[in-house]
Structures are given as C-alpha cells and as structure tokens.
C-alpha positions as CSV (number, residue, x, y, z in Angstrom):
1,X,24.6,3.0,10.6
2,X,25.8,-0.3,11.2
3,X,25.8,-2.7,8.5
4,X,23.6,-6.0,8.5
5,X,25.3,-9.2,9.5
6,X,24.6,-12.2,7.6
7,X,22.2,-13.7,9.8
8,X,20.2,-10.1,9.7
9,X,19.7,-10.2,6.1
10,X,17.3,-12.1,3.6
11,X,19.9,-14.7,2.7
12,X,20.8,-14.8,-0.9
13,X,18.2,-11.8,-1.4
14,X,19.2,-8.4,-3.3
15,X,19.7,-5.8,-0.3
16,X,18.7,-1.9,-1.9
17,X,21.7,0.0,-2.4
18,X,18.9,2.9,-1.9
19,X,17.9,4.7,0.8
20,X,14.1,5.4,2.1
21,X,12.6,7.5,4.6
22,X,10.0,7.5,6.7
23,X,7.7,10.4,8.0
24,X,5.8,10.0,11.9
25,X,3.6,13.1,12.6
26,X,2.4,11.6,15.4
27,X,4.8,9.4,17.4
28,X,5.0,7.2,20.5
29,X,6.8,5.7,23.2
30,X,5.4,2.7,22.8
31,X,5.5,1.0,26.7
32,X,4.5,-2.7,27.4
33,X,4.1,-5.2,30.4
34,X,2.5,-8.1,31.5
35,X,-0.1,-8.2,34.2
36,X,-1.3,-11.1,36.0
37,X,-4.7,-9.8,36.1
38,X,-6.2,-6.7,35.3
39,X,-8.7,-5.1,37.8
40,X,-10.1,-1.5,38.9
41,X,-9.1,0.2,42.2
42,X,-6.5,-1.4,43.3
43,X,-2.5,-1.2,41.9
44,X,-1.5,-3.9,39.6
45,X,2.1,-4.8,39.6
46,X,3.5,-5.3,36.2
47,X,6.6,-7.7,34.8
48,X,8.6,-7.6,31.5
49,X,8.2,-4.2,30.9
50,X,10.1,-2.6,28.4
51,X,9.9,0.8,25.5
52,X,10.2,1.6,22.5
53,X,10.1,4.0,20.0
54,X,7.1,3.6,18.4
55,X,4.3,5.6,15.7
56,X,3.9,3.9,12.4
57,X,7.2,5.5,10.1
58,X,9.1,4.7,13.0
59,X,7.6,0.9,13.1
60,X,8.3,0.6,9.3
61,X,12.0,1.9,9.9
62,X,12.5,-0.6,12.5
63,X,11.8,-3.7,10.8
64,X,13.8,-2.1,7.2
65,X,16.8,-2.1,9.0
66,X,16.6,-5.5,10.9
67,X,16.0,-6.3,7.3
68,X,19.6,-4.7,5.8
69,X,18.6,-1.8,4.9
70,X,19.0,1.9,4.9
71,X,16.8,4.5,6.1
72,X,16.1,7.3,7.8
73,X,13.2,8.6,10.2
74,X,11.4,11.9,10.0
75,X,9.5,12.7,12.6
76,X,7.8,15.5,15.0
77,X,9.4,15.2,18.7
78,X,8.4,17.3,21.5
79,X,8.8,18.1,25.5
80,X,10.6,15.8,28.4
81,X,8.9,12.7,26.6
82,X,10.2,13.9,22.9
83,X,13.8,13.9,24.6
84,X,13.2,10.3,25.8
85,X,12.0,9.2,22.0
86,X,15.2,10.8,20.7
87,X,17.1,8.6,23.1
88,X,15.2,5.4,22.1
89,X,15.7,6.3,18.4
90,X,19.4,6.4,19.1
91,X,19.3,2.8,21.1
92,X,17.7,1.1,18.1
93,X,21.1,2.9,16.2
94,X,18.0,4.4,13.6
95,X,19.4,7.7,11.4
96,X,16.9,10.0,12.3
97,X,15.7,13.7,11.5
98,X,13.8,15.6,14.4
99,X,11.3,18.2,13.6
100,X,10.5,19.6,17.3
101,X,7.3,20.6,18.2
102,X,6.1,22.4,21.5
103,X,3.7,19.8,22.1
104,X,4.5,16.7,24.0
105,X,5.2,13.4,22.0
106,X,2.4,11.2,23.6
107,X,3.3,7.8,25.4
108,X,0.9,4.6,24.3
109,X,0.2,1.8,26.6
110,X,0.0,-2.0,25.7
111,X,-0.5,-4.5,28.4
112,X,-0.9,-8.6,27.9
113,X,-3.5,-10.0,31.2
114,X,-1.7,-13.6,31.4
115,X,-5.0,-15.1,33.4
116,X,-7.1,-14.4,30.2
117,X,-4.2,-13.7,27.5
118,X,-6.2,-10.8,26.1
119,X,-4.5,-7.2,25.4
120,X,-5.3,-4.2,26.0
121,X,-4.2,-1.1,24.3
122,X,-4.2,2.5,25.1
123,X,-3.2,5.5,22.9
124,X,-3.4,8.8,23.4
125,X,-4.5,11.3,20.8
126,X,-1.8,13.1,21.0
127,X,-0.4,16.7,21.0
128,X,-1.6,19.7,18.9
129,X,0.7,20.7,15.8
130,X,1.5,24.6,14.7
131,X,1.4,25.6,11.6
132,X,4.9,26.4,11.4
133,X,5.8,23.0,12.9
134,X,3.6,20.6,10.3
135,X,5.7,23.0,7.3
136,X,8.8,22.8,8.9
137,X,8.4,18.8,8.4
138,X,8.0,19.4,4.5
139,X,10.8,21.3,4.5
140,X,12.6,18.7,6.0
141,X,11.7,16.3,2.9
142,X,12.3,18.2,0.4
143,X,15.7,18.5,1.0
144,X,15.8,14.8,1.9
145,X,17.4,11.9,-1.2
146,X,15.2,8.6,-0.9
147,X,14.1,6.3,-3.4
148,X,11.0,6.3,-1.6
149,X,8.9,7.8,1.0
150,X,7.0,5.9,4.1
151,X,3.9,8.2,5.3
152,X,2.5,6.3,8.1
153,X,0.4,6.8,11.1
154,X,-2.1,9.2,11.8
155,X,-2.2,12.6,11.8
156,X,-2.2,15.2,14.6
157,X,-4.6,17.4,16.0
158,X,-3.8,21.1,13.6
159,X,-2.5,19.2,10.8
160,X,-4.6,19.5,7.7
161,X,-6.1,16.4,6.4
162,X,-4.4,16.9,2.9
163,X,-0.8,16.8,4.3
164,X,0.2,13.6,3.0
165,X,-1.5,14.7,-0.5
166,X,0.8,17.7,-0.1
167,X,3.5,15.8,0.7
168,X,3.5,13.1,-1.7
169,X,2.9,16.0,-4.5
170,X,5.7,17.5,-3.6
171,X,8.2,14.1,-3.3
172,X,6.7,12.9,-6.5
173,X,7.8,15.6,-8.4
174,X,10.6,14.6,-7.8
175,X,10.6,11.0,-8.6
176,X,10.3,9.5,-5.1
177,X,7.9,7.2,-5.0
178,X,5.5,7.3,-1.9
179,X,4.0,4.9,-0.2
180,X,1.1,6.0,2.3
181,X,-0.5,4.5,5.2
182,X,-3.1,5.7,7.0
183,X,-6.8,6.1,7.9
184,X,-9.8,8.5,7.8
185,X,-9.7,11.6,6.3
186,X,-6.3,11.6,5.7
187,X,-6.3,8.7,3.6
188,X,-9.5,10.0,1.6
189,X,-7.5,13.1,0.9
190,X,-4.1,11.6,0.1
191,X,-5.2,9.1,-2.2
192,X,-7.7,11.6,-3.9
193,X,-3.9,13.6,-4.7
194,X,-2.7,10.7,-6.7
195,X,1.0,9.9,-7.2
196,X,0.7,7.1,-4.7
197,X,2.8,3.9,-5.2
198,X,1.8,1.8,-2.5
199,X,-1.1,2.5,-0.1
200,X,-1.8,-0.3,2.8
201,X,-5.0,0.2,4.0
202,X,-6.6,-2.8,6.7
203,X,-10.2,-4.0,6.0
204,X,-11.7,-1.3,8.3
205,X,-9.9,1.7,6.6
206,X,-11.1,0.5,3.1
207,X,-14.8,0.0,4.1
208,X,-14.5,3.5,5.8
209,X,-13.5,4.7,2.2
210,X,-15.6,2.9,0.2
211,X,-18.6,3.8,2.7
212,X,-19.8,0.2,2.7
213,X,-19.3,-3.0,4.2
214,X,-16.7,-5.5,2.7
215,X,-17.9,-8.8,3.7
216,X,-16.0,-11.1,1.3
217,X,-12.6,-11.2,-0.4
218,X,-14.4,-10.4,-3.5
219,X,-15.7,-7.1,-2.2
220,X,-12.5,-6.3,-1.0
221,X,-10.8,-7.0,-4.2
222,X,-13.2,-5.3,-6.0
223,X,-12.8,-2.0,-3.7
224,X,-9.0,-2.0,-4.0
225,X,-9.5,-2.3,-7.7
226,X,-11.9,0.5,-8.0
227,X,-8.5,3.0,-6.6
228,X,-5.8,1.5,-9.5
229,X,-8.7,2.1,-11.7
230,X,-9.5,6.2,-10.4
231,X,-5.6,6.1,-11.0
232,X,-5.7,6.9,-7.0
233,X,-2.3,4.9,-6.4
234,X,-0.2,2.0,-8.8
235,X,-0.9,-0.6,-6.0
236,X,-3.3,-1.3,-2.9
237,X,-2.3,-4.1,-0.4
238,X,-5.2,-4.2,2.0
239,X,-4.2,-6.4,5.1
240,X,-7.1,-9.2,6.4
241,X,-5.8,-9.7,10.1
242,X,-6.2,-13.5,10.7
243,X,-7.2,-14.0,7.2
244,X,-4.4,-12.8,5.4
245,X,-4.2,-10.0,2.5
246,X,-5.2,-9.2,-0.9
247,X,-3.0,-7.0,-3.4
248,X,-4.3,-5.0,-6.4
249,X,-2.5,-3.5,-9.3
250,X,-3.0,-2.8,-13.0
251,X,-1.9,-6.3,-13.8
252,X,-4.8,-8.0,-11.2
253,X,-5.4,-9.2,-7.5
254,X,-3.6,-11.0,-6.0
255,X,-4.5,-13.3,-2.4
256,X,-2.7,-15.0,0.1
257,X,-4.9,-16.4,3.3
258,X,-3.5,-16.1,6.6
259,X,-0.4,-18.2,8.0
260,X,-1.5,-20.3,11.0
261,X,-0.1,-19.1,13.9
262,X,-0.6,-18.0,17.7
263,X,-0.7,-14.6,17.8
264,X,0.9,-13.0,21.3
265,X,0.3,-9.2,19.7
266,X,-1.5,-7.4,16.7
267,X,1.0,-4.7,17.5
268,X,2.6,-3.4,13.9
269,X,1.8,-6.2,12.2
270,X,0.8,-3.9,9.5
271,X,4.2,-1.9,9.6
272,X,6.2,-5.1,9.7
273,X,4.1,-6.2,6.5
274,X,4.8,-2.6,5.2
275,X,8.2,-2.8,5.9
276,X,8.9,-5.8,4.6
277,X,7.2,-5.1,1.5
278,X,8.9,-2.2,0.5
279,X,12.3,-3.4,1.4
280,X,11.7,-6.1,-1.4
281,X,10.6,-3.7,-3.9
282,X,13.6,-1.7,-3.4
283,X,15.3,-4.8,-4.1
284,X,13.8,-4.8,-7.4
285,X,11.5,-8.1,-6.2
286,X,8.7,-8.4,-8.3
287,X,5.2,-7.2,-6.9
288,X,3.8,-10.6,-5.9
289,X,6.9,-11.9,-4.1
290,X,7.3,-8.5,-2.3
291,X,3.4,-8.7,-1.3
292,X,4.7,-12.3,0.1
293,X,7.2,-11.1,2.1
294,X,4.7,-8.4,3.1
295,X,2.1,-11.2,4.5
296,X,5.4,-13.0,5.8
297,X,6.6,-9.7,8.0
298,X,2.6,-9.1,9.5
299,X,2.6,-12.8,10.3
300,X,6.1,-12.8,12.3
301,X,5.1,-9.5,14.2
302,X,2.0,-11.1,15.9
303,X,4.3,-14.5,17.1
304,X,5.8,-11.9,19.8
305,X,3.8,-10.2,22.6
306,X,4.4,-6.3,22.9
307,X,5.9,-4.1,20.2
308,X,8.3,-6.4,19.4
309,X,8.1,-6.1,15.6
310,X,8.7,-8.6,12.7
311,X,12.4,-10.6,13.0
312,X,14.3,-11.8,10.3
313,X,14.2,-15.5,10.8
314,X,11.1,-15.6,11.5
315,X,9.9,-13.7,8.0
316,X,12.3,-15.9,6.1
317,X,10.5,-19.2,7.7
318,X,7.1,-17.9,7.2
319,X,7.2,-16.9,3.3
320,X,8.1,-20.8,2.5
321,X,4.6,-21.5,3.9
322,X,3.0,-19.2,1.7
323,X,0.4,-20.4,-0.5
324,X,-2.1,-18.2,-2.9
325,X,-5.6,-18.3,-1.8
C-alpha cells in the first residue's frame, strides 16, 4: 500500500504503526449523480456521476487510509457486480480480502435534485448469505493480525443476528480489540456478547435499544451510560447528526455540539467519524481528543455531496473549532 504523503497525514500527529481491519457483510457500489429535477415518468438525465466502493467497513477503510494508515478490508463479494467492487477496491489502492458469495453484491443509489437541493437515497437489501459463506468470513479473521477490528454495516439476509457477537468473541480472545457498528438486532445481540471496545450507535439506533425515546442529551447520556455500566462495551460514542455527539466511558460523558456547516451529504458521516476515531486511538490519542477527531471526520464528510467521504484538510480545520458542549 502506498505510503501517506505529508499533506495526507495529521501533521505532527502519531501515525499507528498497527494495522486494523475491517469486516462489510453487506457491501455496495455506492453510485451518485446530480439531477436537475426529479420527476415520475419521464427519463431524467443525470451529471457528475461517479462510484464507489461503498458498505460501512469499507467506508471506515477509506477515510483510515486518507488518514496514514494501514488497513485491510474483509468483505463478502459476489456476481458481475462483486467483480466491479473488487475493481473499485483496487482503484482506491485498499488491501483487501474477498470472501465470495453466490449472491450478487447490491448497488445503492444516491442522487442530489439541484432545484430543491434535497437527496434522495436508495439501497437495496441486498443478497442472501449461505451458511458456509457467513463461516468462511470468520475464518477469514481468525487468521487475520490487527490491533483492532471494524464491524460495520448491516447484516445480510441468512446471517444470524449474533455474528458480530461471535465474531468479536472470537477476535477478543485474542486481544483485538473490536469496535462494532451497527443497528437492530444485530447490535442488541453483539453488545449483549460483551468484549466491545467501541460501539457507535446514531440517536435512532440507541432509542431502538433502549426501547424509548431520547429527547435530550441527558437521556442520551444516560442511555449510553447504562451499556459501560452492563459492561456491554468500554466506550459508546453515539453520533447527534446536526447536533453533534456525546461519548461515554467508565471515566464519564463527554459532549461536543455540532460544527456549523452546510451539509451537501449525510453520506458516511458516521464512518468518517468512525474512522477517524479509531485512527487516533491507534495512535495512542487519548479518548476525548480521539472522540474530537471523531466529530471533526462526521463534520468534514457532510461538506461534500455524494459518497465523497471525510478529507484530511478538512478534519484537521474542523477539530480547531471544537468546543465541549
């Protein structure tokens, strides 16, 4: 893999000497455009369009290495469109392990209307996953040497709804440390396995776990708490949108409102802050300055319209404006 110029890194910044991977059950091709206007019936031409490889491990690999540093992607890849997110896996220069499935790898559409400047965004569920395919992926990490583990995204139709609590069973054992990202059942299950380090959930995904409302910071905090103290996972970062982020651990909570910015996308915000995040951990940054650069990353992610991801410059500008809640 290419090493990171000087312009590519976090200036005067430790970069890990350690190397994480990522795991994507469920990938994309992640394809955006502009429209002029969007309308039924009738065909709508489209400018700036442009792919990438997309899913959320593969989102949080992306932005680690524009950041310096190493990593590599696990992930399931299958049919005519798995061959075309190899190929975009190799563009973005990404190490990469391919588990194949028979399945095809699905293709998720983003497009920006420039008369209203709203977005709209469609994914597909996705394809089903054999048995044999969703245990040929564990096999893949175990044999795998990280300092730490990136579960993100969802989880495909056929895969049981305790993988990632399997999986991060398995990787802590052996001292990796996992971080998990995810929603629904599969975060209930994973965090109810324990051996978490990090797990990101947004506002939504915590209210869906806490099976209440979270109307104010407070609550929020309060929720997140209530996992470090069922010894569920050693931190909780729960991302705000437009409002910024809260981070819990055994030491506290900590808050950070929102940056003000124009936002052109949402699109992995939340694996830019991920990624950003853990790449300062691995740098042995302490927990509040790497939950700064977290808010930092989600903030320069929304500045560009598509699935652009978080930039360098733009995170290293941004976390000078930070200021706790």
């Amino acid at each position: 893999m290419p090493s990171a110029s000087p312009s590519d890194s976090l200036g005067d910044r430790a970069i890990p000497d350690t190397a994480i991977a990522t795991l994507t059950m469920n990938p994309t091709i992640d394809v955006a455009f502009e429209v002029d206007k969007v309308f039924p019936t009738h065909k709508i031409r489209t400018a700036r369009e442009y792919s990438n490889p997309g899913g959320g491990g593969i989102n949080v690999a992306r932005v680690f290495v524009r950041l310096g540093g190493n990593v590599r992607c696990v992930y399931l890849s299958g049919g005519p469109t798995g061959v075309a997110l190899d190929g975009l896996l190799d563009l973005h220069q990404l190490v990469r392990t391919r588990v194949p499935i028979a399945g095809h790898t699905r293709i998720a559409v983003t497009t920006l209307e420039k008369s209203s400047g709203l977005e709209y965004r469609i994914t597909p569920e996705g394809p089903e996953v054999r048995e044999a395919e969703w245990r040929a992926a564990l096999a893949w990490l175990e044999a795998i040497e990280c300092s730490h583990l990136v579960m993100s995204g969802s989880l495909p139709r056929g895969v049981p709804k305790d993988f990632y609590a399997e999986a991060a069973r398995m990787m802590a054992s052996r001292g990796v440390r996992v971080v998990l990202d995810t929603s629904g059942e599969a975060l209930r299950a994973g965090l109810a396995g324990g051996g978490i380090t990090l797990v990101k959930p947004s506002r939504g995904e915590l209210e869906a776990l806490a099976g209440t409302s979270l109307p104010t910071r407070a609550a929020v905090a309060e929720a997140a708490m209530a996992i470090i103290e069922a010894r569920q996972a050693q931190m909780v970062a729960v991302t705000l949108g437009h409002e910024g982020a809260i981070l819990a651990r055994q030491g506290g909570v900590i808050d950070y409102p929102a940056i003000p910015v124009e936002a052109k996308s949402t699109v992995g915000a939340g694996d830019s802050f991920l990624a950003a995040m853990v790449f300062a951990l691995c740098a042995g940054q302490s927990d509040d300055a790497a939950f700064r650069m977290g808010v930092a990353a989600g903030t320069a992610a929304v500045l560009h319209p598509g699935t652009d991801l978080a930039r360098p410059a733009d995170i290293l500008r941004l976390v000078k404006e930070l200021q706790p809640a």
